[in-house]
VEXKOLBA-609039 format. One record per residue: residue number from 1; residue in three letters; x, y, z of N, C-alpha, C in turn. Coordinates in steps of 0.1 Angstrom, whole numbers. Atoms other than C-alpha are relative to their C-alpha. Example, Ala and Ser with C-alpha at 12.3 -4.5 7.8 and 13.67 -1.06 7.14 Angstrom:
// residues 2
SITE pos code n_east n_north  n_up ca_east ca_north ca_up c_east c_north  c_up
SITE   1  ala      9     -12     0     123      -45    78      9      12     0
SITE   2  ser     -9     -11     0     137      -11    71     -8      11     8
***
This chain:
// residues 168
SITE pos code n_east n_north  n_up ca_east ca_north ca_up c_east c_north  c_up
SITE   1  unk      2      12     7       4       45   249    -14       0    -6
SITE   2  unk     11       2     8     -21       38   224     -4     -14    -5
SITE   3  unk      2      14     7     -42        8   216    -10       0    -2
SITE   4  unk     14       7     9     -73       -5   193      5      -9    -5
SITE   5  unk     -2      15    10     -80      -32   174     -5       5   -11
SITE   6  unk      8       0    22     -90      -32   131     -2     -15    -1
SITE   7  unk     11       9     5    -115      -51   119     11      -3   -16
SITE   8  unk     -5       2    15    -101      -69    82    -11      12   -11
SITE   9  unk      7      -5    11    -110      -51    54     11      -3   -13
SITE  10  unk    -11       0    14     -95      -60    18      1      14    -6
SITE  11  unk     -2     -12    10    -102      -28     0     10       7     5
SITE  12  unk     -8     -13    -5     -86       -5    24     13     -10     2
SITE  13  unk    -15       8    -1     -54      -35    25      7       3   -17
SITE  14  unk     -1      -5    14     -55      -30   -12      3      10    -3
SITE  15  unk     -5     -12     1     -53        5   -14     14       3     6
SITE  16  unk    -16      -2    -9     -22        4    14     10      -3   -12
SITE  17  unk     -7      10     3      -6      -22    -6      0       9   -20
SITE  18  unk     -2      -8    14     -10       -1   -42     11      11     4
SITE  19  unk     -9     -14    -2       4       29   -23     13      -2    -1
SITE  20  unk    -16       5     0      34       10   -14      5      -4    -7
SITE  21  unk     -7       6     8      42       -7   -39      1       4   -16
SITE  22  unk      6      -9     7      29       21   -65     11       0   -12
SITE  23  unk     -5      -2     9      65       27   -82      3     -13    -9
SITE  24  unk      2      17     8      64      -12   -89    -10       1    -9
SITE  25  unk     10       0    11      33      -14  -103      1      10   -14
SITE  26  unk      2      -6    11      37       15  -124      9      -2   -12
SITE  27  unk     -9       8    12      64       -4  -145     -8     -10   -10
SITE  28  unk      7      14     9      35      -31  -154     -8      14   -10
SITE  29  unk      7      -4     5      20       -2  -165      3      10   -16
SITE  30  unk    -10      -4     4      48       18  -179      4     -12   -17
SITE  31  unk     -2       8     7      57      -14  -200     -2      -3   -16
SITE  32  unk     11       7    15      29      -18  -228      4       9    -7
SITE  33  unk     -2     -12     9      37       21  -239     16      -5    -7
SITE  34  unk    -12       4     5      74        8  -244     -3      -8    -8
SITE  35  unk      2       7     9      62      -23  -260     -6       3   -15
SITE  36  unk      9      -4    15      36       -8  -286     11      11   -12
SITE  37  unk    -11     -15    13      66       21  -300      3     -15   -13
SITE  38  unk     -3       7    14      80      -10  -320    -11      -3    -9
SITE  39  unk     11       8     3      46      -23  -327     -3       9   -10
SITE  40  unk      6     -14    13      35       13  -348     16       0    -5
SITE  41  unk    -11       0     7      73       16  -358     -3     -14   -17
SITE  42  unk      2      10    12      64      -19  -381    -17      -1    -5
SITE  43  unk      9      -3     9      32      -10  -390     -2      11   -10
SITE  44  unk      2     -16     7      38       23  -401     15       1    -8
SITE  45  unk     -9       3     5      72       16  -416      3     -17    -6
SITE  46  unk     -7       9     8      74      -21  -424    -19     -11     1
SITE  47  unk      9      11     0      53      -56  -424    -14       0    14
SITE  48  unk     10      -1   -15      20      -51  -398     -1     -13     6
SITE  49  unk      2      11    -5      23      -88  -392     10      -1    14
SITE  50  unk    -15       3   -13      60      -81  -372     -9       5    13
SITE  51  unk      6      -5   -17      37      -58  -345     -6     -11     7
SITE  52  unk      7       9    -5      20      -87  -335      5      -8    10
SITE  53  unk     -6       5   -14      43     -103  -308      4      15    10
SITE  54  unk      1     -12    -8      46      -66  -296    -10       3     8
SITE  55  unk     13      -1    -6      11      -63  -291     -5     -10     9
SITE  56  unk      7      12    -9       5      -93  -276     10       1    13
SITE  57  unk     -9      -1   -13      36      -87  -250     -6      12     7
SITE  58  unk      5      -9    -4      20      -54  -244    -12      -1     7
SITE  59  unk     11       2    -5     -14      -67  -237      4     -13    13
SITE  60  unk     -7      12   -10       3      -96  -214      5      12     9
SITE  61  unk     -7      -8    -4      22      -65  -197    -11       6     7
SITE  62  unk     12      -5    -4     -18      -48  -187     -2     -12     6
SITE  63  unk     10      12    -8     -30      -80  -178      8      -2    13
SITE  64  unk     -7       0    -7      -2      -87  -155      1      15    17
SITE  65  unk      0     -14    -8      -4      -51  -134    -11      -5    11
SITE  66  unk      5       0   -11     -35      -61  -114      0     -15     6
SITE  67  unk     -3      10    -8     -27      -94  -107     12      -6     7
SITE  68  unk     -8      -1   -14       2      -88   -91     -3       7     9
SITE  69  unk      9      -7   -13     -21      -66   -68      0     -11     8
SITE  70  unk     11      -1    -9     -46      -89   -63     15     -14     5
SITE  71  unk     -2       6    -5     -16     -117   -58     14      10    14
SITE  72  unk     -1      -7   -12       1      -92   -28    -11       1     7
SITE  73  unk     12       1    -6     -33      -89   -13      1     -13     4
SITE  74  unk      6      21    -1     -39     -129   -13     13      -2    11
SITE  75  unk    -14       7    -9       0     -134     4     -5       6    13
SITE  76  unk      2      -8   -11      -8     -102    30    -14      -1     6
SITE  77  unk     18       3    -4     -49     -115    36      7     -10    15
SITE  78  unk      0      12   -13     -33     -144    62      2      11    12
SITE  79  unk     -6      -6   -14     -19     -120    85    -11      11     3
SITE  80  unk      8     -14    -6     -46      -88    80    -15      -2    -2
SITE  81  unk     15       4     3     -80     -111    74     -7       2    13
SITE  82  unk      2       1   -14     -82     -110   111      4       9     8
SITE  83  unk     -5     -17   -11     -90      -84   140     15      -3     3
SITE  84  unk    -13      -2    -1     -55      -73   146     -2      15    14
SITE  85  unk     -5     -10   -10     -46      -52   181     14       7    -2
SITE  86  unk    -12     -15    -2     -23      -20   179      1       4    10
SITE  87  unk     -7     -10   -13       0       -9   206      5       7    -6
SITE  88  unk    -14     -13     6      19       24   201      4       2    10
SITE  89  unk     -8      -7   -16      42       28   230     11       3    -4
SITE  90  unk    -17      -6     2      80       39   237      4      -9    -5
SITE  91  unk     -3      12     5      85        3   229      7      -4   -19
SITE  92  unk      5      -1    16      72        3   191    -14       2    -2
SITE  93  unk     17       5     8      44       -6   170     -4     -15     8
SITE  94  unk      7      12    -3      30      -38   184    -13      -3    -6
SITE  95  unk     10      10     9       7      -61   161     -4     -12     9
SITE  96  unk      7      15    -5     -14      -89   181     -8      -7    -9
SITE  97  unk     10       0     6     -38     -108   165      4     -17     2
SITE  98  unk      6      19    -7     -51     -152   169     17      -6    -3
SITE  99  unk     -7      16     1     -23     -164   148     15       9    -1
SITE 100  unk    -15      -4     1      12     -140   154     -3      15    14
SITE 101  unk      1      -9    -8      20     -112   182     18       6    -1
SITE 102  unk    -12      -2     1      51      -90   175      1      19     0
SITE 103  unk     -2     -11     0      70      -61   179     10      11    -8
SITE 104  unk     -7      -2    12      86      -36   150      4      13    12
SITE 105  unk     -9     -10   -13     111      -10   178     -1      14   -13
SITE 106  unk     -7     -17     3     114       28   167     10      -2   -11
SITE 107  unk    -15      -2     9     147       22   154     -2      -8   -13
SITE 108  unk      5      10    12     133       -4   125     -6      11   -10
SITE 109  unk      8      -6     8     113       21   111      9      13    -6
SITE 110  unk    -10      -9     5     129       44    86    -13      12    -6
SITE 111  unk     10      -9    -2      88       67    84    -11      -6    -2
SITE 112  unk     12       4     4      53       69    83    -12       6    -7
SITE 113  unk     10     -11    10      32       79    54    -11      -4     3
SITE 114  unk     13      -3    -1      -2       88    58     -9      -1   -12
SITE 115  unk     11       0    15     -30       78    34    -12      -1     7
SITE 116  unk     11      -1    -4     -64       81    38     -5     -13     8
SITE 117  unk      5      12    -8     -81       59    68     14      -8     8
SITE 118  unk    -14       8    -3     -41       42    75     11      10     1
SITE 119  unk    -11      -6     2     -11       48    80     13     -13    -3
SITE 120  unk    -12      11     8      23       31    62      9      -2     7
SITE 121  unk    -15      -1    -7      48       24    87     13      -5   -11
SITE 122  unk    -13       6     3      79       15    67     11      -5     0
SITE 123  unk    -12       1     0     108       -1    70     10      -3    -3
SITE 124  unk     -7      -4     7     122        2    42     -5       6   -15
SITE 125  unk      7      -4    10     113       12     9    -14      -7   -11
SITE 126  unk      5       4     8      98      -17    -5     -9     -11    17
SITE 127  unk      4       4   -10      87      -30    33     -9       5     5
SITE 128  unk     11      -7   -10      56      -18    49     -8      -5     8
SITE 129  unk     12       7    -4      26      -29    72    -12      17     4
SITE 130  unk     14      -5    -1      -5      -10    72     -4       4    13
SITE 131  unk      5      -1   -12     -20        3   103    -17      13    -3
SITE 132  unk     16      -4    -3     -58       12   100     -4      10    11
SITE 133  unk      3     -11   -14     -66       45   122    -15       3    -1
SITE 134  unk     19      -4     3    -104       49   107     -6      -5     8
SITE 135  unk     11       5   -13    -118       34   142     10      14     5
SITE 136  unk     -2      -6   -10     -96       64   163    -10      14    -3
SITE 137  unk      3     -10    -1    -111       90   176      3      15    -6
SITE 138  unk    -13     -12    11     -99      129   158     10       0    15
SITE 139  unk     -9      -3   -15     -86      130   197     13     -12     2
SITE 140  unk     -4      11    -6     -70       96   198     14       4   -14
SITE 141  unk     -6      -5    11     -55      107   162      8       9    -1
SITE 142  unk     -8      -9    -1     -42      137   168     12      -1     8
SITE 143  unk    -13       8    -6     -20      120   196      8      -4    -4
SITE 144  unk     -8       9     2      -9       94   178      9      12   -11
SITE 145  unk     -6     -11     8       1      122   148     11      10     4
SITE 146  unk     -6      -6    -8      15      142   177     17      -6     2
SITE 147  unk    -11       9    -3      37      115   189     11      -9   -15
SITE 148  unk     -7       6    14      49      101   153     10       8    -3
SITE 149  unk     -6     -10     8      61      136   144      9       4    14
SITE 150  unk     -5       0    -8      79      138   177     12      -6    -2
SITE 151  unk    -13      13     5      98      102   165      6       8    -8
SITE 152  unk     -2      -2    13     101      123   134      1     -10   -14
SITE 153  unk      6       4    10      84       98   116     -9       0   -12
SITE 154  unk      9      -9     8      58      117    99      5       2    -8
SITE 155  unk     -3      -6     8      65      121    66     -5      14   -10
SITE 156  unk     13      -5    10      33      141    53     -8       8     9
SITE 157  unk     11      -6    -8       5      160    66    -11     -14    -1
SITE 158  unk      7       2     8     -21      136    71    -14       1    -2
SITE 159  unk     18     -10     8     -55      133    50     -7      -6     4
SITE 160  unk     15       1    -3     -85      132    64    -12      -2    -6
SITE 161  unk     11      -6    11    -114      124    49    -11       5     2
SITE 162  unk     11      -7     0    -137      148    43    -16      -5     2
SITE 163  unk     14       6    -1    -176      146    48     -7      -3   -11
SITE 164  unk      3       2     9    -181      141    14      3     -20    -3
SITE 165  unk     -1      11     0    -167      108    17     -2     -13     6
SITE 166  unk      9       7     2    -187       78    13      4     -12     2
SITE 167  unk     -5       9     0    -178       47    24    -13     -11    -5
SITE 168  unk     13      13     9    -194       17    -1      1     -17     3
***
């Protein structure tokens, strides 16, 4: 069994929450390049006034990408603004924290990707919660790594960060 608590952090909930939800976002991003083909199609072939609701859908299309971040962040802030205690036993994952205490079983989880400082339990594709390991020990780490890849939950090797990296 393994247990700590995480401190809130937005950035590093942010980053989780990009990873996961990565091939979403990259449709807001995806989007504008689709939008602008007609946009040069009628400037370069017809009236440059037609591109003009292209361009503006396209520029609506950017603007939209990070504020469906920051509003995932703002929904997922209630539950991860606040220390949060981690069990890892035979049980499951176990989440405590002032205002919820619960337990996601082995069998729920379909893996767990590794990103720098966290790890992504999933349970499903478009389902995740975050679990913050940048307080464990490399010893307490290696365990839990140990035991994940045991579940055969591990999806990845994971990354460590190097001494080059700088927390701001």
């Amino acid at each position: 069994m393994i247990s700590f608590e995480t401190q809130p952090d937005r950035r590093r909930l942010t980053a989780a929450l990009r990873r996961a939800y990565r091939h979403t976002l990259l449709l807001y991003w995806l989007c504008p390049v689709a939008l602008l083909l007609p946009a040069l199609v009628d400037v370069l072939l017809g009236d440059p006034l037609e591109g003009v609701p292209w361009v503006a859908a396209a520029v609506t299309a950017v603007v939209l990408s990070p504020l469906v971040l920051r509003a995932l962040v703002r929904a997922s802030w209630k539950m991860h603004g606040i220390p949060i205690t981690w069990t890892i036993s035979d049980e499951g994952v176990r989440g405590a924290n002032a205002l919820s205490d619960g337990v996601v079983r082995w069998a729920a989880l379909t893996g767990v990707e590794p990103i720098p400082g966290q790890l992504l339990f999933r349970l499903s594709r478009y389902q995740v919660f975050p679990v913050p390991i940048d307080g464990l020990s490399v010893e307490q780490r290696a365990e839990l790594y140990s035991y994940l890849r045991g579940r055969g939950l591990l999806t990845a090797d994971p990354v460590e960060p190097g001494p080059q990296a700088v927390r701001r």
